[in-house]
C-alpha positions in Angstrom: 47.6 3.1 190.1 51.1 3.4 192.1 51.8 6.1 195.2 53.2 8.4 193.2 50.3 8.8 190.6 47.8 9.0 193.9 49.9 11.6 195.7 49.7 13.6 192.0 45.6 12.8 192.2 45.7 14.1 195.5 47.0 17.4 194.5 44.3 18.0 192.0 42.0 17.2 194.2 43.4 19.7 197.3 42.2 22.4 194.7 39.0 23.2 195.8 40.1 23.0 199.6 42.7 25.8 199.0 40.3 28.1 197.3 37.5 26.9 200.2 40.4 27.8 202.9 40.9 31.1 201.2 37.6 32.6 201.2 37.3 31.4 204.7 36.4 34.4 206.8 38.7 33.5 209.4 41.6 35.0 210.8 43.3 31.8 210.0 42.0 30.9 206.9 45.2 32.3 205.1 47.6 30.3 206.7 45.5 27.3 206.0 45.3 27.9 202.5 49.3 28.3 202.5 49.3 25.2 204.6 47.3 23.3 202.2 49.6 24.7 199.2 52.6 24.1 201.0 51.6 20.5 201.7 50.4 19.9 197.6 54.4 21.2 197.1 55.8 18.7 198.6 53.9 16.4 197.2 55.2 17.1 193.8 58.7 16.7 194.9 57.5 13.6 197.0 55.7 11.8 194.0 58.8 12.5 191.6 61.2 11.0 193.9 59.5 8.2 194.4 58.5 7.6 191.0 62.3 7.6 190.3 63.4 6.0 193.1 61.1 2.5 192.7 60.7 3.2 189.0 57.2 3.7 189.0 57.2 6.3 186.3 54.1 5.6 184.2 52.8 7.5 180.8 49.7 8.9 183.2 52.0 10.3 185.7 54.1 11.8 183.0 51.1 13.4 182.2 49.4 14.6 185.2 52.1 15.8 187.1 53.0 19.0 185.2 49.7 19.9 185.2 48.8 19.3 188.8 51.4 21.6 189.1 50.3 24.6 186.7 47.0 24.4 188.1 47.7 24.7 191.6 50.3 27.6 190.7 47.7 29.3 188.7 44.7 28.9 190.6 47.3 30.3 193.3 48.4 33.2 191.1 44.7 34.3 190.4 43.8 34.2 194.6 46.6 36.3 194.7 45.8 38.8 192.0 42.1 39.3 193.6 42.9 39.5 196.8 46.6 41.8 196.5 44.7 43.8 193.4 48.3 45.6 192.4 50.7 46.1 190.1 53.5 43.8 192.5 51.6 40.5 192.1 49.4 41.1 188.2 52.8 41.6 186.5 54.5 38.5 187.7 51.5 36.3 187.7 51.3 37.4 183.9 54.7 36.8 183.1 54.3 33.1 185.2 51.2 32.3 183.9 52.2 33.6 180.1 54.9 31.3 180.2 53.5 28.4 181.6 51.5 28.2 178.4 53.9 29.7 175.8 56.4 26.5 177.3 53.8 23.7 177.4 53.1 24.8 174.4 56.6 24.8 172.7 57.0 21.3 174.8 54.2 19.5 172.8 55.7 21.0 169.4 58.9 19.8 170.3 57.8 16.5 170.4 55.7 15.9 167.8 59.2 17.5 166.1 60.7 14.3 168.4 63.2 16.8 169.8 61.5 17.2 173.3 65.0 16.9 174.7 66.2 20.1 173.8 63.5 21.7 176.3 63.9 19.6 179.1 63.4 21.2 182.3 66.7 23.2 183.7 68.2 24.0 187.0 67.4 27.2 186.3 63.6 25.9 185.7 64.1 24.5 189.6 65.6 27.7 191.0 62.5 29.4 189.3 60.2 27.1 190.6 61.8 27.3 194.5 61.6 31.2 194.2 58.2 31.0 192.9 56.6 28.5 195.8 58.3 30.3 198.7 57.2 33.7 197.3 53.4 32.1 196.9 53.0 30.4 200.3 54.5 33.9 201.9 51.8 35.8 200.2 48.8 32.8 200.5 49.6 33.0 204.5 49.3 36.9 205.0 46.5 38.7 204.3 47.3 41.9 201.3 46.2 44.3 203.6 48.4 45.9 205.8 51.0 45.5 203.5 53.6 43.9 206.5 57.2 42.7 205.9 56.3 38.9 204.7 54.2 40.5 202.1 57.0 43.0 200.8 59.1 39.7 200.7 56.5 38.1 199.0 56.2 40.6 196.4 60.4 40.6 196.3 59.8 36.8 195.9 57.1 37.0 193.5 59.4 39.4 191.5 62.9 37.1 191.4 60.6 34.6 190.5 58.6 36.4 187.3 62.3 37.4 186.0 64.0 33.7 186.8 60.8 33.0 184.9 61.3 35.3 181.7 64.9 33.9 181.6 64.3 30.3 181.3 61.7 30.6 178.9 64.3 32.7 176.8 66.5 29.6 177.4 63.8 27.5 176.2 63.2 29.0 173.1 66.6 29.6 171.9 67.3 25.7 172.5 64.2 25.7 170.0 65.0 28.4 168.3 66.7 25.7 165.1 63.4 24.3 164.8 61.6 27.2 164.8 63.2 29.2 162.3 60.9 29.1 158.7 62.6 27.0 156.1 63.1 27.9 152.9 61.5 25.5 150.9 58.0 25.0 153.0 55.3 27.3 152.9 54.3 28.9 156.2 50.1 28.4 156.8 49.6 30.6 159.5 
């Protein structure tokens, strides 16, 4: 077990706190939700950096980090769609969410195919990814309800994010797309 992997564990396990924060009724339980997000963020830059920098990258943290991070975006995503109950934050948390798993998905194929390369993550992946955190910790700090400037940004945010989103996934699968296509001579089970 190295720092990175931990600070990865530790993200997992802020989980429960955020949801606990959220349902807080307390005028400040919000912004200590977002606080609590914001701080498992920078985490997941913090443990890939340093996994790089002292070469500490291990098969486990490999694993875990990706999904420390879809889990804390989703469980994010579906505070969000409860709480803001409109079309402004369902949509995008559909499209975010519907890819997450249409990508992970084409990921693991990839490999088994031993051509994980060709999905990689992007630079547009990280612009996606900045657009989406700022636009969730904008909308995890202020409540739906009045609907104030931060959470029209949010929504703005939220929406730059579902359509960076919807572009790198076509990305994605037309780097794929060559494996994908049915071939000729083999039978198609599905």
């Amino acid at each position: 077990m190295n720092i990175p992997n931990m600070l990865t564990l530790m993200r997992v396990a802020l989980i429960p706190i955020f949801i606990l924060l959220y349902y807080l009724p307390f005028h400040w339980s919000y912004l200590a939700a977002a606080v609590v997000f914001t701080l498992a963020s920078v985490t997941d830059w913090l443990d890939g950096y340093l996994a790089r920098k002292w070469q500490q990258s291990t098969p486990f943290g490999a694993f875990l980090d990706p999904v420390a991070d879809k889990l804390m975006v989703a469980v994010a995503l579906v505070l969000l769609v409860q709480s803001h109950a409109n079309f402004w934050v369902t949509a995008p948390a559909v499209v975010i969410i519907g890819r997450e798993i249409v990508i992970s998905a084409l990921r693991e194929w990839m490999a088994e195919m031993g051509a994980r390369a060709q999905v990689a993550v992007s630079s547009l992946g990280k612009y996606k990814t900045a657009a989406q955190m700022v636009a969730l910790i904008v909308l995890l700090a202020n409540p739906a309800a009045p609907a104030s400037a931060w959470v029209i940004l949010g929504y703005v945010l939220l929406a730059v994010s579902a359509v960076l989103t919807l572009w790198s996934m076509v990305n994605y699968l037309s780097a794929a797309w060559p494996h994908l296509r049915p071939e000729g001579t083999e039978t198609n089970d599905r």
